[in-house]
C-alpha positions as CSV (number, residue, x, y, z in Angstrom):
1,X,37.4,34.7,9.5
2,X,34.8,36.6,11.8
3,X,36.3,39.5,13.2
4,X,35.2,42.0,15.8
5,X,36.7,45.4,16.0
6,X,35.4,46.5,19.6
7,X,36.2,50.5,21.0
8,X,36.6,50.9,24.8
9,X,37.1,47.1,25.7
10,X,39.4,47.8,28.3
11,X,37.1,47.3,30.9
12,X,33.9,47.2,31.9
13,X,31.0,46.6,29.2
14,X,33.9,46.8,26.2
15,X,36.0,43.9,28.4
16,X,32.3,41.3,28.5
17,X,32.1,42.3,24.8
18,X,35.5,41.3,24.0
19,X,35.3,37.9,26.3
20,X,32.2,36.7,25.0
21,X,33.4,37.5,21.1
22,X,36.1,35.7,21.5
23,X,34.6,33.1,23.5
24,X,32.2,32.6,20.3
25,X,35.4,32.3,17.7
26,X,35.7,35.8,16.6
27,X,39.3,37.4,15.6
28,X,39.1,41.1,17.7
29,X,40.5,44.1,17.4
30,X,40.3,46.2,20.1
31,X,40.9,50.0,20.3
32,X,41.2,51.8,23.8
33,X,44.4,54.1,25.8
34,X,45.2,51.6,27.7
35,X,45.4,48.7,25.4
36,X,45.1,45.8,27.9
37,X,44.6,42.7,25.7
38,X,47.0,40.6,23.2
39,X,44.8,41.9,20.5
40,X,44.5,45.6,21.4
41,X,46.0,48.7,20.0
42,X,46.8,51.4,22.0
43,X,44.7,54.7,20.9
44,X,43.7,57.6,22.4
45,X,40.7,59.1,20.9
46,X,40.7,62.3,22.1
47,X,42.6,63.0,18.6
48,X,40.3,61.7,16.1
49,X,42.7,62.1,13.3
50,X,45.7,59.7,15.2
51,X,42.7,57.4,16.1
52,X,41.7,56.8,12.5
53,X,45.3,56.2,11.2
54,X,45.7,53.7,14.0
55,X,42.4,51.8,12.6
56,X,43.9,51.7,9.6
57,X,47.1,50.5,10.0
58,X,45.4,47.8,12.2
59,X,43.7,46.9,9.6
60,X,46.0,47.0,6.5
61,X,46.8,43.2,6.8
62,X,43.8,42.1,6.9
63,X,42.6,40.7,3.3
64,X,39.1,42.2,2.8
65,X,38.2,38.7,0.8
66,X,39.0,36.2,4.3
67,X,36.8,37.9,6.6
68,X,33.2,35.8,6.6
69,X,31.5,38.1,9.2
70,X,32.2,41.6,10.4
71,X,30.8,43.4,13.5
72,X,31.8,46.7,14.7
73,X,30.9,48.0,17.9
74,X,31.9,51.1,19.2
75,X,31.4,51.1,23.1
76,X,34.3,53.7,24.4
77,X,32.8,56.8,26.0
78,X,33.3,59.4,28.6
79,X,31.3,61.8,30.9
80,X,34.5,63.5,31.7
81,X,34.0,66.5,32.4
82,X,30.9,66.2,34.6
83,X,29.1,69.9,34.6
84,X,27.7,72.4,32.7
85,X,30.0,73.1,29.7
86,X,30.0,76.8,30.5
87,X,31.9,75.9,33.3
88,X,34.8,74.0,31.5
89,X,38.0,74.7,29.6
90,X,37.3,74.2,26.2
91,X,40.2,71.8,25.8
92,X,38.1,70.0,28.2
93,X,35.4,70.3,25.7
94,X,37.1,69.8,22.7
95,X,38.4,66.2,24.1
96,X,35.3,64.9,25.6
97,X,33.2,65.8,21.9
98,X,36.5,64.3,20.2
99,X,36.4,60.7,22.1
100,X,32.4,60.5,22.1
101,X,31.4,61.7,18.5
102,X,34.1,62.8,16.2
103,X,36.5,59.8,16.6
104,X,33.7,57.3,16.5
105,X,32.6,58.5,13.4
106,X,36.0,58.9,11.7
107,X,36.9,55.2,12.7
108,X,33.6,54.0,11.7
109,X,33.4,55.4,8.7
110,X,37.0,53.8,8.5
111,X,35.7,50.4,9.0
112,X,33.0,51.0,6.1
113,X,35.5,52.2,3.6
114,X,37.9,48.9,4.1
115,X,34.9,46.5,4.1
116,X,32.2,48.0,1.7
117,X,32.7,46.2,-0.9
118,X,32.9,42.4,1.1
119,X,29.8,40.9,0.6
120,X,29.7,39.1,4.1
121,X,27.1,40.0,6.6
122,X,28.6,43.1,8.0
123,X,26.9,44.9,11.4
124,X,27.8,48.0,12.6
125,X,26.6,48.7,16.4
126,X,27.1,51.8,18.5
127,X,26.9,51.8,22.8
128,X,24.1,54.2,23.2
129,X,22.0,55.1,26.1
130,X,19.5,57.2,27.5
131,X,20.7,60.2,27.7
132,X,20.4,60.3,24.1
133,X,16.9,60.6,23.9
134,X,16.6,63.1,27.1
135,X,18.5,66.1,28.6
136,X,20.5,65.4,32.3
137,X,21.8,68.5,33.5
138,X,25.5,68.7,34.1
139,X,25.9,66.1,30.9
140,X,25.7,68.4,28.5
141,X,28.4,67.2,26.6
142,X,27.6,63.8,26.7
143,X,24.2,64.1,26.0
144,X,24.5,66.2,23.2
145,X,27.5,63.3,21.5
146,X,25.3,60.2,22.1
147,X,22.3,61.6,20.5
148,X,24.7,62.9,17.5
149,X,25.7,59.1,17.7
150,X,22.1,58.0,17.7
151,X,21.7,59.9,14.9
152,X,24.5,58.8,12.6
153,X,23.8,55.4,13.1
154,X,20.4,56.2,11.9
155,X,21.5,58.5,9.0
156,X,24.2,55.5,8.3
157,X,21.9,53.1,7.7
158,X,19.9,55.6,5.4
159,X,22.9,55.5,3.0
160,X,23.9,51.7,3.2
161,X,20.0,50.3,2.3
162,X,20.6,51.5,-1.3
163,X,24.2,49.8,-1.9
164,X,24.9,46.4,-3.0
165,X,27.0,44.8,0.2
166,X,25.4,47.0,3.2
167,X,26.5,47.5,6.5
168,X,23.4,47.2,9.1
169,X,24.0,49.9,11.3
170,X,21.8,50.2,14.7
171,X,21.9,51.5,18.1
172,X,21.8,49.6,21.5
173,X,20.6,50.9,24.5
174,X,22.3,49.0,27.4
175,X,20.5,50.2,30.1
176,X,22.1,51.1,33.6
177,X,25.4,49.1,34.1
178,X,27.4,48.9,36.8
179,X,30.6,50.1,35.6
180,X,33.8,52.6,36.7
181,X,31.4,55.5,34.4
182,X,28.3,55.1,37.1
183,X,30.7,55.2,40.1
184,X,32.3,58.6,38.5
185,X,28.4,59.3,38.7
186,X,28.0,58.5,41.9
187,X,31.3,60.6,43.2
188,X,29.8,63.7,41.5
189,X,28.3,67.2,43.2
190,X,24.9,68.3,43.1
191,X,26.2,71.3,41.6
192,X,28.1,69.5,39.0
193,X,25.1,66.9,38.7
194,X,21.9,67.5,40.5
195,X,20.4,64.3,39.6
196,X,23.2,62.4,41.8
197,X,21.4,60.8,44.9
198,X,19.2,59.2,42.2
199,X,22.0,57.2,41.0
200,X,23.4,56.4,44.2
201,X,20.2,54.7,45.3
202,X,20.2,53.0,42.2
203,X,23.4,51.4,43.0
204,X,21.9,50.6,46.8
205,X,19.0,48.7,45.8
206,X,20.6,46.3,43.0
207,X,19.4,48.0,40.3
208,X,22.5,48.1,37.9
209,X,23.1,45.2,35.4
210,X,26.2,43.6,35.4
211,X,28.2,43.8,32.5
212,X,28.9,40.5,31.5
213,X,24.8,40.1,31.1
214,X,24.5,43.2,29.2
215,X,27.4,41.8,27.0
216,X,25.5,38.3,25.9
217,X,22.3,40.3,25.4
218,X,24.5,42.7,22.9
219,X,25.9,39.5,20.9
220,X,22.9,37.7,21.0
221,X,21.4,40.3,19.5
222,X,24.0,40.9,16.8
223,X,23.4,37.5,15.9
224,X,20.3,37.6,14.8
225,X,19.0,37.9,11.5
226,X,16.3,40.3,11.4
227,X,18.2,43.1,12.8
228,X,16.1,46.7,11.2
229,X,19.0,49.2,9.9
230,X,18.5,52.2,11.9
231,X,16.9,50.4,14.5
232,X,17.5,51.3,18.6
233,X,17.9,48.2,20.5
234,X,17.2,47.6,24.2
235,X,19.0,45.2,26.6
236,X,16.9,42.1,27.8
């Protein structure tokens, strides 16, 4: 069996990933609130503990032994709230560190633990982007949860080279997509996000990628065999 567990596939770049995995014969698992597929479960990862036991239990049927090929992508993310953090309830805070670091990271690490031992070609691939490797003001939170992302990934695949049955763990940089995230962008305030009329001529001139492309460039590149563990990849 190859099977895909997929966060965020509920829509946008998650929903391409999950049709073209499935398109290519992969079992998937899909984790997001709203839970809109036959394979989905319903998980709210603004409580990282809840979102690990739901992984778990998803997976406690599966025999380690029958799965052939693994990929794990974790896509879900939010800029919610948009702003500087000084400027937010800290519930607000709490929630938007919780869904884009600290539940990624306990489901991952989740996936690793069932699978470790498998011996099947196993990839572990996290959503990135560029605000990981630069500051945005107003996305402080974000910012500073994708480049902790970045940065797992990279300290993950540090750990795996040295086992018997690793996990490749990388990064992938998607680019600028156009999805419900860069029209929450778009609807922002220049106090809130000075950087907005950037983005909104973005979207006028054709210059976000639809998702379905950024999707096959994702699995194609999953697929290949000289993936680099620690690696940040780049849609094209």
């Amino acid at each position: 069996m190859r099977l895909a567990i997929v966060t965020g596939g509920s829509r946008g770049l998650g929903a391409a990933l999950c049709q073209q995995l499935a398109a290519d014969g992969f079992r998937l698992i899909e984790f997001s609130r709203s839970a809109p597929h036959p394979y989905s479960v319903a998980t709210d990862l603004s409580d990282p503990l809840a979102s690990r036991a739901q992984l778990e239990k998803a997976l406690a049927g599966i025999e380690t032994e029958s799965v052939t090929e693994l990929l794990a992508i974790h896509n879900a993310g939010t800029l919610d709230p948009i702003g500087p953090a000084s400027r937010k309830a800290p519930s607000d805070i709490v929630a938007n560190l919780n869904i884009n670091l600290v539940s990624p990271i306990a489901i991952l690490a989740g996936v690793i633990a069932k699978f470790q031992d498998n011996s099947c070609r196993k990839v572990v691939a996290c959503v990135s982007s560029g605000a990981a490797l630069r500051p945005f003001s107003g996305w402080s939170l974000y910012d500073a949860a994708k480049a902790g992302m970045d940065h797992f990934v990279r300290t993950l695949a540090l750990e795996q080279a040295s086992l018997p049955h690793p996990f490749i763990a990388v990064n992938f940089d998607p680019g600028v997509i156009d999805t419900e995230m860069q029209a929450l962008i778009r609807s922002s305030t220049k106090n809130d996000f000075p950087d907005v009329d950037r983005f909104i001529q973005r979207k006028e001139k054709g210059q976000l990628a639809p998702p379905a492309k950024v999707a096959a460039s994702l699995v194609a590149l999953l697929s290949r065999h000289d993936l680099v563990g620690g690696e940040r990849y780049s849609a094209g």
